[in-house]
DRENDO-1510 file (C-alpha; in Angstrom, 1 decimal, always signed):
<recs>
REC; n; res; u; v; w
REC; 1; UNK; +52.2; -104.8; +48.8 .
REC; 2; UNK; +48.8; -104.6; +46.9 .
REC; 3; UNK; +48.5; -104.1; +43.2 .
REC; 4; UNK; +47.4; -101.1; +42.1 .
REC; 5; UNK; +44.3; -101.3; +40.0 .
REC; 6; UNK; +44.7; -100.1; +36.7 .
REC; 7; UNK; +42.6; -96.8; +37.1 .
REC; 8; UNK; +44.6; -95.7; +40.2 .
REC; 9; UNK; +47.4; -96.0; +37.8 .
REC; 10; UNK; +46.3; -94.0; +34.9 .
REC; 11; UNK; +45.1; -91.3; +36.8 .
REC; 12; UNK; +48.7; -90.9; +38.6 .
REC; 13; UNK; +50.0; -91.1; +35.4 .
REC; 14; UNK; +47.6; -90.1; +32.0 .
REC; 15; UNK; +49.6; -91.1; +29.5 .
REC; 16; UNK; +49.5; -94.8; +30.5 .
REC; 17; UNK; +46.2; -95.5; +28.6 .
REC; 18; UNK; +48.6; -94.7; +25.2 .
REC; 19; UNK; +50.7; -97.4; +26.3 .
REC; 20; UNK; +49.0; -100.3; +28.3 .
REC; 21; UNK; +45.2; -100.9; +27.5 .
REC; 22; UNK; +43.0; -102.1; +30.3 .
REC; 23; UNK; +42.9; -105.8; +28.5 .
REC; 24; UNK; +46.8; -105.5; +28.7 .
REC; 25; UNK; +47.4; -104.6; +32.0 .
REC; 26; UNK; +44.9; -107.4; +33.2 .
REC; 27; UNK; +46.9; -109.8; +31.0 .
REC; 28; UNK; +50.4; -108.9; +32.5 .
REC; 29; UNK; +49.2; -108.8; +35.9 .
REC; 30; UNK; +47.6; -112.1; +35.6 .
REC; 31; UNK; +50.7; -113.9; +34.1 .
REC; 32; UNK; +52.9; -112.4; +36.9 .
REC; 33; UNK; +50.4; -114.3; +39.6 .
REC; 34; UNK; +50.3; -117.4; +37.5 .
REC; 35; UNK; +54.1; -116.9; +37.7 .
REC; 36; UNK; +54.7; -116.7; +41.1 .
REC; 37; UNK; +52.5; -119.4; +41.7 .
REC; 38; UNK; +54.1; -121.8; +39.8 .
REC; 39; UNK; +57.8; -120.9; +41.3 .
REC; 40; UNK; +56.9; -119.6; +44.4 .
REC; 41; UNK; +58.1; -123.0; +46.7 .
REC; 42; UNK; +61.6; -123.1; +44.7 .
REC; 43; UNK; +62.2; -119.4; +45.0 .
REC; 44; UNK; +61.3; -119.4; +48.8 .
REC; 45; UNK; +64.0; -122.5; +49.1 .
REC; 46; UNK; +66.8; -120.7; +47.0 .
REC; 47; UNK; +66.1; -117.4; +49.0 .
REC; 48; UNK; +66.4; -118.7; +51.9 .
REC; 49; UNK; +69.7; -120.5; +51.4 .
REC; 50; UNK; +70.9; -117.2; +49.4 .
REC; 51; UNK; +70.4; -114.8; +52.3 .
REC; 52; UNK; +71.9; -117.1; +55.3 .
REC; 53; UNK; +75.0; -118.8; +53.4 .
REC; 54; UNK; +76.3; -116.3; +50.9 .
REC; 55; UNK; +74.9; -112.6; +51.0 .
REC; 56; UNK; +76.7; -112.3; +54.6 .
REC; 57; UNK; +80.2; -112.7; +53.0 .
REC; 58; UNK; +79.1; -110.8; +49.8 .
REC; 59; UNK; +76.1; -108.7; +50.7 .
REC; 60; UNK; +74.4; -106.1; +47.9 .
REC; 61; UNK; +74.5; -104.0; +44.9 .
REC; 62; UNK; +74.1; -101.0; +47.0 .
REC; 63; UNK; +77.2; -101.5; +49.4 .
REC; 64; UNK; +79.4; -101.8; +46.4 .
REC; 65; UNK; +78.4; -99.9; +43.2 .
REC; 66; UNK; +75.7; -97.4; +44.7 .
REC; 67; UNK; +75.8; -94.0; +42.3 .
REC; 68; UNK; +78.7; -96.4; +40.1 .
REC; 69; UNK; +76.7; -95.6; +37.3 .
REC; 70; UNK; +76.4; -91.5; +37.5 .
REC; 71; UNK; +77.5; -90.1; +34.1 .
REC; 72; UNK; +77.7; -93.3; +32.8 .
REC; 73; UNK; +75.9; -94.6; +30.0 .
REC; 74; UNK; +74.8; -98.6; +31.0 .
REC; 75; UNK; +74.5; -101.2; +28.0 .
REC; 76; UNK; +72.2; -103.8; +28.5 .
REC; 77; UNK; +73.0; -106.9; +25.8 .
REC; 78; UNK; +70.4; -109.4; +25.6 .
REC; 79; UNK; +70.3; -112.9; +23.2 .
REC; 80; UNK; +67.7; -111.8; +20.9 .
REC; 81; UNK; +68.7; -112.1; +17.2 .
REC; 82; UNK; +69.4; -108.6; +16.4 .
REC; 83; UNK; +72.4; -108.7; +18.8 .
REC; 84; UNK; +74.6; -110.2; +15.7 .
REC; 85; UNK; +73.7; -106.7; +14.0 .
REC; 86; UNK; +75.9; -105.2; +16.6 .
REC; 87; UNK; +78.3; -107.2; +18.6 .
REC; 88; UNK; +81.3; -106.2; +16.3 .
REC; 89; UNK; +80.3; -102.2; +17.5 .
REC; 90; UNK; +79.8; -103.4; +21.2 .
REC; 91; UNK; +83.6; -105.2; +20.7 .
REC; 92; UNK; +84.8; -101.2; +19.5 .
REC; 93; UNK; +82.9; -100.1; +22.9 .
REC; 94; UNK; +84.4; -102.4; +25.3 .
REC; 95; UNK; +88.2; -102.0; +23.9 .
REC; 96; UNK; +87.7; -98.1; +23.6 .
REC; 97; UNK; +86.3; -98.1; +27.4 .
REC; 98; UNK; +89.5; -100.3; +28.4 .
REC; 99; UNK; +91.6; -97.3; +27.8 .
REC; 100; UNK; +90.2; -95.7; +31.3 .
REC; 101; UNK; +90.2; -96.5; +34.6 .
REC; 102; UNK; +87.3; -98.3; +36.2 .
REC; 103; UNK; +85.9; -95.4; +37.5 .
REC; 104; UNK; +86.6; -93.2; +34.0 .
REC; 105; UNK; +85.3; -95.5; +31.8 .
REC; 106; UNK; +82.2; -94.1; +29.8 .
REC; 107; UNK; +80.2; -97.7; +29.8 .
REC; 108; UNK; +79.0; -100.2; +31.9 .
REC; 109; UNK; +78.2; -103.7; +29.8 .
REC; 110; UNK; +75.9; -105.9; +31.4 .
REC; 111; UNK; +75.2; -109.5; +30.1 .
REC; 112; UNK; +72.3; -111.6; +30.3 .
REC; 113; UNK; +73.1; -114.9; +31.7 .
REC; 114; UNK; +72.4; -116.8; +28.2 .
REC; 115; UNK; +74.8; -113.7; +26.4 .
REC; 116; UNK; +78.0; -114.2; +29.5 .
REC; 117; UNK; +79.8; -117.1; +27.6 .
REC; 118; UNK; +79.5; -115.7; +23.8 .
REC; 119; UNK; +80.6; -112.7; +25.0 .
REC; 120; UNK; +83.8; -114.0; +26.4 .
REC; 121; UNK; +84.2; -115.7; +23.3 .
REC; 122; UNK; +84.2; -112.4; +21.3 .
REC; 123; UNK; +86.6; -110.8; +23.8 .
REC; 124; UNK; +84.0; -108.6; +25.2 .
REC; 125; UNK; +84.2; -109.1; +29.1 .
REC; 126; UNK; +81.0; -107.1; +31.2 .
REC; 127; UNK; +81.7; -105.5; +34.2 .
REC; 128; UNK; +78.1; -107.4; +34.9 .
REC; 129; UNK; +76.0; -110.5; +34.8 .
REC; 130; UNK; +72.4; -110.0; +35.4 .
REC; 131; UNK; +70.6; -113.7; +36.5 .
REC; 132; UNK; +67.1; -113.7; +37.3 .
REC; 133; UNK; +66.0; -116.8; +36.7 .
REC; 134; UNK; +65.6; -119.2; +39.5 .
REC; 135; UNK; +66.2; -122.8; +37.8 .
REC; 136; UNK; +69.6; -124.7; +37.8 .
REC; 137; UNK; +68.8; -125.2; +34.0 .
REC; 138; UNK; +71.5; -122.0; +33.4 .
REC; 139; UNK; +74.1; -124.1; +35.1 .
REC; 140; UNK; +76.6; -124.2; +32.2 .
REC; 141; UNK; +75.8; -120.6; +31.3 .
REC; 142; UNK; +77.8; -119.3; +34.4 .
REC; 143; UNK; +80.0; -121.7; +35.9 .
REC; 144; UNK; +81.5; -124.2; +33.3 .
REC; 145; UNK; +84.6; -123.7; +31.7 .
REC; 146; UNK; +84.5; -120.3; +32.1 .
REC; 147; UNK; +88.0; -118.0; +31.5 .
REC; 148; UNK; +89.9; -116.5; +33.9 .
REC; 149; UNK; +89.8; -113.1; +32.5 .
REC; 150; UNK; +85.6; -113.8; +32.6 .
REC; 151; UNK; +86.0; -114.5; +36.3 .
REC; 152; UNK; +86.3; -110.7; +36.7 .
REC; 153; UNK; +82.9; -110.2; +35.9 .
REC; 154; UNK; +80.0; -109.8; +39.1 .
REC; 155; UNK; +77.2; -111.2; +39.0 .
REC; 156; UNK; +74.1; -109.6; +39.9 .
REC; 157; UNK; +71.1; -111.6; +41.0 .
REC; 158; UNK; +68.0; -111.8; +42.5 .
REC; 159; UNK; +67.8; -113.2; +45.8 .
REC; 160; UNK; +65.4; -116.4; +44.6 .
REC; 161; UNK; +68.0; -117.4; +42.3 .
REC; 162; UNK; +69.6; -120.8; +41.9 .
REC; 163; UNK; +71.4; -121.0; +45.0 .
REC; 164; UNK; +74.2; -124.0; +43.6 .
REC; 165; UNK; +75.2; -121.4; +40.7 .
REC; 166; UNK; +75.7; -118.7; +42.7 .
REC; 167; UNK; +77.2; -120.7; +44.9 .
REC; 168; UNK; +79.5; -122.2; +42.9 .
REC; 169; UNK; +80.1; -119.0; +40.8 .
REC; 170; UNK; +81.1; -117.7; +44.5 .
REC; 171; UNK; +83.4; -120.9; +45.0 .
REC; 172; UNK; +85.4; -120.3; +41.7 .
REC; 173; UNK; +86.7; -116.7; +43.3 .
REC; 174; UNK; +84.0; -114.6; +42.0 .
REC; 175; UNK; +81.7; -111.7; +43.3 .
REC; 176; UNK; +78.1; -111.7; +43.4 .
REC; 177; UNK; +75.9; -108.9; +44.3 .
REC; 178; UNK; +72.0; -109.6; +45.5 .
REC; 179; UNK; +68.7; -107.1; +45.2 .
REC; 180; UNK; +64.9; -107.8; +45.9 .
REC; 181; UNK; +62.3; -108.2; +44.1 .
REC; 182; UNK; +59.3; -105.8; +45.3 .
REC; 183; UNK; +57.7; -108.3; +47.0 .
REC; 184; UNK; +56.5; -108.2; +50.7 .
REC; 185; UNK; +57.2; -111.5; +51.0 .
REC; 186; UNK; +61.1; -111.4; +50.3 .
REC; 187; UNK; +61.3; -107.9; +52.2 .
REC; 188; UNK; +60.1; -109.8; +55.1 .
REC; 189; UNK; +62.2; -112.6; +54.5 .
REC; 190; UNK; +65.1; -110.5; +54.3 .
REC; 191; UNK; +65.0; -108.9; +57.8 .
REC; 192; UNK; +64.0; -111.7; +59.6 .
REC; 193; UNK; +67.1; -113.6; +58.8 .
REC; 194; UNK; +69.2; -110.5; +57.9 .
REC; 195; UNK; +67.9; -107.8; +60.3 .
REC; 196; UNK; +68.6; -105.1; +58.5 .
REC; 197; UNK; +66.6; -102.8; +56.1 .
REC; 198; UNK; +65.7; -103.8; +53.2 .
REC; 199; UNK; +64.3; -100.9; +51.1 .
REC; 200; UNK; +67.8; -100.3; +49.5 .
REC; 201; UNK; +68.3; -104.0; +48.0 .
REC; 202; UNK; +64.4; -103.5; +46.0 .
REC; 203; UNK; +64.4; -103.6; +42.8 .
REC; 204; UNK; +61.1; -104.1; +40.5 .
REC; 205; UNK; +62.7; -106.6; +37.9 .
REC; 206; UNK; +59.7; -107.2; +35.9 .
REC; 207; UNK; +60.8; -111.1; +35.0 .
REC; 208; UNK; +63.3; -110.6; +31.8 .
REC; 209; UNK; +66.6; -109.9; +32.7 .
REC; 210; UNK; +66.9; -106.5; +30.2 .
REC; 211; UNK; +63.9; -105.0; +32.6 .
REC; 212; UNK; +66.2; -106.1; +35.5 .
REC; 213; UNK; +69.2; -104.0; +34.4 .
REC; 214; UNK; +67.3; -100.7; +33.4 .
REC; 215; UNK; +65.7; -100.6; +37.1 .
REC; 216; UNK; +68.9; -101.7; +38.5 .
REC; 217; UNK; +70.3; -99.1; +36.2 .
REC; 218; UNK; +67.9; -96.3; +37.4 .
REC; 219; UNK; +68.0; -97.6; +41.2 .
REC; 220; UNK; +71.0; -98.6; +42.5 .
REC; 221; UNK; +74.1; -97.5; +39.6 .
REC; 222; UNK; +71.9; -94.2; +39.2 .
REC; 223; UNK; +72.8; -94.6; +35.2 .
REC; 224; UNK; +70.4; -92.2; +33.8 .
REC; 225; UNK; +71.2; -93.6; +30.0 .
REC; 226; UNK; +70.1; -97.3; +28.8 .
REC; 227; UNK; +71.1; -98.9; +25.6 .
REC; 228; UNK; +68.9; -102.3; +25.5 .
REC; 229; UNK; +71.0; -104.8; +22.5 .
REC; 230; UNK; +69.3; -107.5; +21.8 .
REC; 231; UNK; +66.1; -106.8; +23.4 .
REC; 232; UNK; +64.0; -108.1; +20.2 .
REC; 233; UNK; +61.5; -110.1; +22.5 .
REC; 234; UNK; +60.6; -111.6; +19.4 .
REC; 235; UNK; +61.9; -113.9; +16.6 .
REC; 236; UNK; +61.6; -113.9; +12.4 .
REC; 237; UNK; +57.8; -116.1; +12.1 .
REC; 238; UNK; +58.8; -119.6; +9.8 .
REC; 239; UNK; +55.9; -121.9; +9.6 .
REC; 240; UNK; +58.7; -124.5; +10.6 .
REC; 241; UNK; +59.0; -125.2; +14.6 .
REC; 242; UNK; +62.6; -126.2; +14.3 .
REC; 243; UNK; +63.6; -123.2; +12.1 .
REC; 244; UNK; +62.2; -120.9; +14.6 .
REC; 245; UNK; +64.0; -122.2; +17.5 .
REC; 246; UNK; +67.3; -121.9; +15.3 .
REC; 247; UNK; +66.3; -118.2; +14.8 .
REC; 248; UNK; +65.1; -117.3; +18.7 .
REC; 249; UNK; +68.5; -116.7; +19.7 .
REC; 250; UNK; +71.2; -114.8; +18.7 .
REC; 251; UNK; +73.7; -117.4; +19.0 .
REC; 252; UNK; +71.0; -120.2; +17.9 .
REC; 253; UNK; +71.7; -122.3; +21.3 .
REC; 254; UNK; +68.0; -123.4; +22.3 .
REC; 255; UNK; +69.4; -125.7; +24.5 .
REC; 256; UNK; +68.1; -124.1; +27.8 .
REC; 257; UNK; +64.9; -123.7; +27.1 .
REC; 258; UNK; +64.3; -127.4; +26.4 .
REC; 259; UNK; +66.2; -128.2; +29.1 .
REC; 260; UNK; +63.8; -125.9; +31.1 .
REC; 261; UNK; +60.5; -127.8; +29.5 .
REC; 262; UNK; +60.0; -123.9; +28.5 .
REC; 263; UNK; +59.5; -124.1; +24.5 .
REC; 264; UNK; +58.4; -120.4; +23.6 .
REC; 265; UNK; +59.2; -120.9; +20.1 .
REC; 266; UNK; +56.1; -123.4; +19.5 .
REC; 267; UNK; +54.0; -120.5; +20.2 .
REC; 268; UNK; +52.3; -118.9; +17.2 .
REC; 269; UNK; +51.6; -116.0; +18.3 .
REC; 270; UNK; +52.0; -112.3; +16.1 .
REC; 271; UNK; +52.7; -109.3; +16.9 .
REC; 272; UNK; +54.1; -105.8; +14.4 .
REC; 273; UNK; +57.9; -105.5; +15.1 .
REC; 274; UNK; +60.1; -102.9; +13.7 .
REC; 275; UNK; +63.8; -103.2; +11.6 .
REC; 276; UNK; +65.7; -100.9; +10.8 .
REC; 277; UNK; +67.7; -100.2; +7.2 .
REC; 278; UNK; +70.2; -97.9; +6.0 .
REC; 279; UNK; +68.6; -94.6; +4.6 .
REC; 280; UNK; +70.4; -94.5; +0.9 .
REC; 281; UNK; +69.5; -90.6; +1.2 .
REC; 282; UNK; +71.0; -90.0; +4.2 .
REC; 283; UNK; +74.1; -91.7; +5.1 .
REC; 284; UNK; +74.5; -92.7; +9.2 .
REC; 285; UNK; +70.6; -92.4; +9.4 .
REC; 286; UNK; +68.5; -95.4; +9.4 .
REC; 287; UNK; +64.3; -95.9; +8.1 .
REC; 288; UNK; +62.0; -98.1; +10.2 .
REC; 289; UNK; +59.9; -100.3; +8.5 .
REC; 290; UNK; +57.0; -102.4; +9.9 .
REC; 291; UNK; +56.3; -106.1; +9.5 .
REC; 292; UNK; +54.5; -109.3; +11.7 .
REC; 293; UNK; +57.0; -111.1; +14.1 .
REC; 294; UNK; +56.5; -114.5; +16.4 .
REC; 295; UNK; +56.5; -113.4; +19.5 .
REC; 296; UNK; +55.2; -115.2; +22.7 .
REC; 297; UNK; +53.2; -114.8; +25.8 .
REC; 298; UNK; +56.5; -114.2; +28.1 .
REC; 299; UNK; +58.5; -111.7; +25.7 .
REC; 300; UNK; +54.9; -109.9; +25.1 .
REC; 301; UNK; +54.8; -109.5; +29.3 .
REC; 302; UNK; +58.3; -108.4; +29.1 .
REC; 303; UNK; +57.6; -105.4; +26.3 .
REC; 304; UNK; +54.4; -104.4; +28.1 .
REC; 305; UNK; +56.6; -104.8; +31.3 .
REC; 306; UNK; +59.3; -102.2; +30.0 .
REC; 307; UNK; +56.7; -99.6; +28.3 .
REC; 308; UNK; +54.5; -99.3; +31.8 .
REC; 309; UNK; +57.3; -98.6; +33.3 .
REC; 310; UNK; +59.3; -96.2; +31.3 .
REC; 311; UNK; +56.3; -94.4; +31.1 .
REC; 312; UNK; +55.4; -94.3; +35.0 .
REC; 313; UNK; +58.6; -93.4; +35.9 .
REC; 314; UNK; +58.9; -90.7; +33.8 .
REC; 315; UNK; +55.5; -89.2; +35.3 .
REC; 316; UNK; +56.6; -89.6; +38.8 .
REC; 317; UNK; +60.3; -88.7; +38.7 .
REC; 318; UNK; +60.2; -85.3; +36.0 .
REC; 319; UNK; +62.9; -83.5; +37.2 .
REC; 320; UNK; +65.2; -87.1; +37.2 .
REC; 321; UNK; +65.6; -87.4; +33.8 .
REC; 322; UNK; +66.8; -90.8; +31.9 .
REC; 323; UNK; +66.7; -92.1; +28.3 .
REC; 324; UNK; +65.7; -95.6; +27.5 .
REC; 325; UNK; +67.5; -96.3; +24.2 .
REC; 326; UNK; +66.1; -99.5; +22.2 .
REC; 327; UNK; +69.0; -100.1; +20.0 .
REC; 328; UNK; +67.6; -103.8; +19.6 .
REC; 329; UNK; +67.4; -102.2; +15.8 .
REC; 330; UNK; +64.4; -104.9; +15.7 .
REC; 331; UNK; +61.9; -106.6; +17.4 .
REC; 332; UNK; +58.5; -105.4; +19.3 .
REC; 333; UNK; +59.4; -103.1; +22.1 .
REC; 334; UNK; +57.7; -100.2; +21.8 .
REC; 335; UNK; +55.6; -101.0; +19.0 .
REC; 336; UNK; +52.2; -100.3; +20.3 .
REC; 337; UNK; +48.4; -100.7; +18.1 .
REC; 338; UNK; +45.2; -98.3; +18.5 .
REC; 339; UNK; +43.6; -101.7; +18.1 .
REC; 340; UNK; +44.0; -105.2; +18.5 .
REC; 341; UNK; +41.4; -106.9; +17.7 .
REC; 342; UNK; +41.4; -108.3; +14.7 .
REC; 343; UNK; +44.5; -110.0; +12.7 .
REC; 344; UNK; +43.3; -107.9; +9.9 .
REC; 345; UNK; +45.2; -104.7; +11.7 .
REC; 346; UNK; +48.3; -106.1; +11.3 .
REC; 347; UNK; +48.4; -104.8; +8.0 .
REC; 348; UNK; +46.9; -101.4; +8.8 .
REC; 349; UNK; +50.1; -98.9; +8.8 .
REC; 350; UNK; +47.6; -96.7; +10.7 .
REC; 351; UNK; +46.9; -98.5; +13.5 .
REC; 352; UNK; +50.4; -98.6; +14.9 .
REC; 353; UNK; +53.1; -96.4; +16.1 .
REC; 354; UNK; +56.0; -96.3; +18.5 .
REC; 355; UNK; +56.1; -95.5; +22.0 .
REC; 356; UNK; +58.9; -92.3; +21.1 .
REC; 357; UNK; +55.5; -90.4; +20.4 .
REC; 358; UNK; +54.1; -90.9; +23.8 .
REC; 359; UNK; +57.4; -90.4; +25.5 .
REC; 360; UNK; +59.8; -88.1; +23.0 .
REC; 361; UNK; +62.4; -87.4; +25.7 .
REC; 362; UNK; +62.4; -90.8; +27.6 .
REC; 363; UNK; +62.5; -93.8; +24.7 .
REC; 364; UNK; +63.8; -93.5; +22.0 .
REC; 365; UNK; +64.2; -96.2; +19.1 .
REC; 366; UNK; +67.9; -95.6; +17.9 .
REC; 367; UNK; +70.6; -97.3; +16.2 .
REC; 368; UNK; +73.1; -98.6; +18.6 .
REC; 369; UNK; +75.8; -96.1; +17.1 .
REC; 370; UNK; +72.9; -93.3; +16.9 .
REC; 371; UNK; +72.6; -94.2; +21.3 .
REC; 372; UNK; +76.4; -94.2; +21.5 .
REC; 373; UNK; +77.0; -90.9; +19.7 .
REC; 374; UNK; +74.0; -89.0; +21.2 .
REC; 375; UNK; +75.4; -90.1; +25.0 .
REC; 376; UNK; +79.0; -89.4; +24.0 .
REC; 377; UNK; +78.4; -85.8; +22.6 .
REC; 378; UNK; +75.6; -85.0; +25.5 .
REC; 379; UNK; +78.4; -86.2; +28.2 .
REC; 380; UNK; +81.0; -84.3; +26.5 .
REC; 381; UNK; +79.2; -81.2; +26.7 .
REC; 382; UNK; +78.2; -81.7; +29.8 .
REC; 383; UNK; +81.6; -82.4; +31.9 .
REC; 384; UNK; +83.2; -79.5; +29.7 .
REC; 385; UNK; +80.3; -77.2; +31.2 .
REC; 386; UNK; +81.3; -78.4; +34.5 .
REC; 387; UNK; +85.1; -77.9; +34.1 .
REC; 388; UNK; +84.4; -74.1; +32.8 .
REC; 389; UNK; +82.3; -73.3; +35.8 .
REC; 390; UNK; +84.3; -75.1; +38.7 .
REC; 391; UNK; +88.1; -74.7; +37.1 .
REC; 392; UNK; +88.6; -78.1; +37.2 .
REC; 393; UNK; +90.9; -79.7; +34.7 .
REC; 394; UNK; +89.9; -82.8; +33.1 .
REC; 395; UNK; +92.2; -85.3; +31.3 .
REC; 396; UNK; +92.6; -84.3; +27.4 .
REC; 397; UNK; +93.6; -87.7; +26.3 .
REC; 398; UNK; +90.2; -88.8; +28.2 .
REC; 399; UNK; +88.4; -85.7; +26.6 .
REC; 400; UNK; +89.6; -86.1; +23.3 .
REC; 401; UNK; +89.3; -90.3; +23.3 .
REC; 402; UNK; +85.5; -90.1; +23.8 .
REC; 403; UNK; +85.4; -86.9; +20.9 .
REC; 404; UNK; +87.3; -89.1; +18.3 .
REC; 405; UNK; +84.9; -92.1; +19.1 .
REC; 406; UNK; +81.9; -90.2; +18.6 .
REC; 407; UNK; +82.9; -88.6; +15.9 .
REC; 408; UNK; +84.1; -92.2; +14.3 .
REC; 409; UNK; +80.1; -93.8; +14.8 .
REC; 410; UNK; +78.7; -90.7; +13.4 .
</recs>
């Protein structure tokens, strides 16, 4: 599949220049070639073993949770610091959704690999794991000493993932579910040794595992509502190397990434990131401020990764609406300049501004219990509508569960 050039893509879609500069797109383009490059022969090898040893007994997303999202809102947590903000809300999520039947419940909690383990600890079990990552560095993330109530969780990964943890994550009684990147290569792949089509199993992951669940999200669960937690792609700057790899994570475990030889934090590299505070005017409302966060050359192809996309897709696919929620309540995403050129406009208020003015009814930078309440109320209106029109009568201890809960996070 060729790469679109960046002028076929902003005249399909105008308001991309607001989002991704020229400079930008060239930038993320080029680090997903480098990327592949680099990984390419270990991918292949993991794919390959993947597809003819374990997606024939467990097969895809799409034969198992196809539409499982509809009317469901799908909570993406991520490691990034800001997740401590909120993990004692997203405990009050998961215990209120427990009250429902699987296919009643009103959220879907899906963990990034590094985020499975101090989520179990909390007592916060996802109905998903997302892995993308195709080293054996993440090991211990999925398949030590895991919990047997954890075990209930499926994994989701892409089909170039480390084949001896899924393997073994199979081998301990678990599920996993596969999808494909967009690549011709793994398309092909996949029918000659599968034979079927693969068109259903693609999904665009964009490299960080929180882009992975929104397009699986928007693809496969058809969950037209995304609460990103933990998304900061970016860390608090400290002069002090060893201070900032203590601060990159939410549960300061660098571990990982020295393990992986893949030391982000020494990067020194700025970028305005947004935090938000209680307004004392306005109780339940929050203020954004601006100020300079380390970020580095991954998490900035992540960000840029998300905002092309949110923005495309909302261009090509008006009349099927979604909501991106950042509820990271920190970090970069979203936070886009006029200009870049000089470390001077850092401290410009002018020069920046959030993405929620390009795209007021697709992302929107929220407080986690802003997102919750805003999806509660909207789905509450909605499924009342729907019981007036068709005479259908809906459960009032569900009905009146999810009112009380929104009306609690207010």
């Amino acid at each position: 599949m060729e790469q679109p050039t960046y002028e076929q893509c902003i005249n399909e879609c105008p308001n991309l220049e607001k989002v991704v500069s020229k400079d930008m797109w060239n930038y993320v383009t080029g680090c997903d070639r480098f990327t592949q490059s680099a990984m390419q022969e270990r991918w292949d090898r993991n794919a390959k073993k993947n597809l003819k040893k374990i997606y024939p007994k467990h097969k895809s997303l799409t034969h198992a949770f196809l539409g499982f999202g509809k009317d469901k809102a799908l909570i993406g947590v991520g490691a990034g610091p800001s997740l401590n903000n909120n993990i004692d809300h997203l405990g009050e999520i998961y215990r209120f959704n427990a009250q429902f039947t699987l296919n009643n419940q009103h959220f879907i909690i899906a963990a990034s690999n590094h985020q499975f383990k101090p989520l179990l600890k909390k007592g916060i079990f996802p109905h998903f794991v997302f892995l993308t990552d195709g080293g054996d560095h993440i090991y211990d993330q999925l398949c030590t000493d895991i919990p047997k109530l954890g075990q209930a969780s499926v994994l989701v990964a892409t089909i170039f993932a480390d084949h001896k943890t899924v393997r073994d994550w199979c081998g301990q009684g678990r599920n996993v579910c596969f999808t494909l990147p967009s690549s011709d290569n793994y398309q092909q792949m996949f029918k000659d040794i599968i034979g079927e089509n693969p068109e259903p199993l693609v999904v665009g992951s964009g490299g960080n595992v929180l882009n992975n669940m929104f397009a699986t999200g928007i693809r496969i669960l058809h969950a037209r509502y995304f609460m990103a937690l933990g998304n900061d792609l970016s860390y608090p700057y400290n002069p002090d190397i060893e201070k900032r790899r203590q601060m990159f994570y939410a549960d300061g475990d660098y571990s990982v990434n020295i393990k992986k030889g893949v030391d982000e934090a020494k990067d020194r590299y700025v970028w305005l990131g947004f935090k938000m505070r209680d307004n004392p005017f306005e109780p339940g409302k929050k203020i954004i401020d601006f100020a300079p966060v380390s970020t580095s050359r991954q998490m900035f192809v992540y960000k840029t990764w998300a905002e092309l996309h949110v923005t495309s897709w909302a261009s090509s696919a008006p009349n099927d609406p979604f909501i991106y929620f950042n509820c990271s309540e920190s970090g970069i995403a979203g936070v886009l300049a006029h200009n870049y050129d000089s470390y001077e406009l850092l401290e410009d208020p002018d020069n920046w501004y959030l993405i929620d003015e390009v795209l007021p009814k697709r992302w929107r930078t929220r407080s986690f219990l802003q997102a919750v309440n805003q999806f509660l109320e909207a789905n509450l209106i909605c499924r009342e509508n729907i019981a007036r029109e068709s005479s259908v009568i809906l459960s009032p201890h569900g009905m009146a569960g999810a009112r009380s809960v929104a009306q609690s996070i207010r």
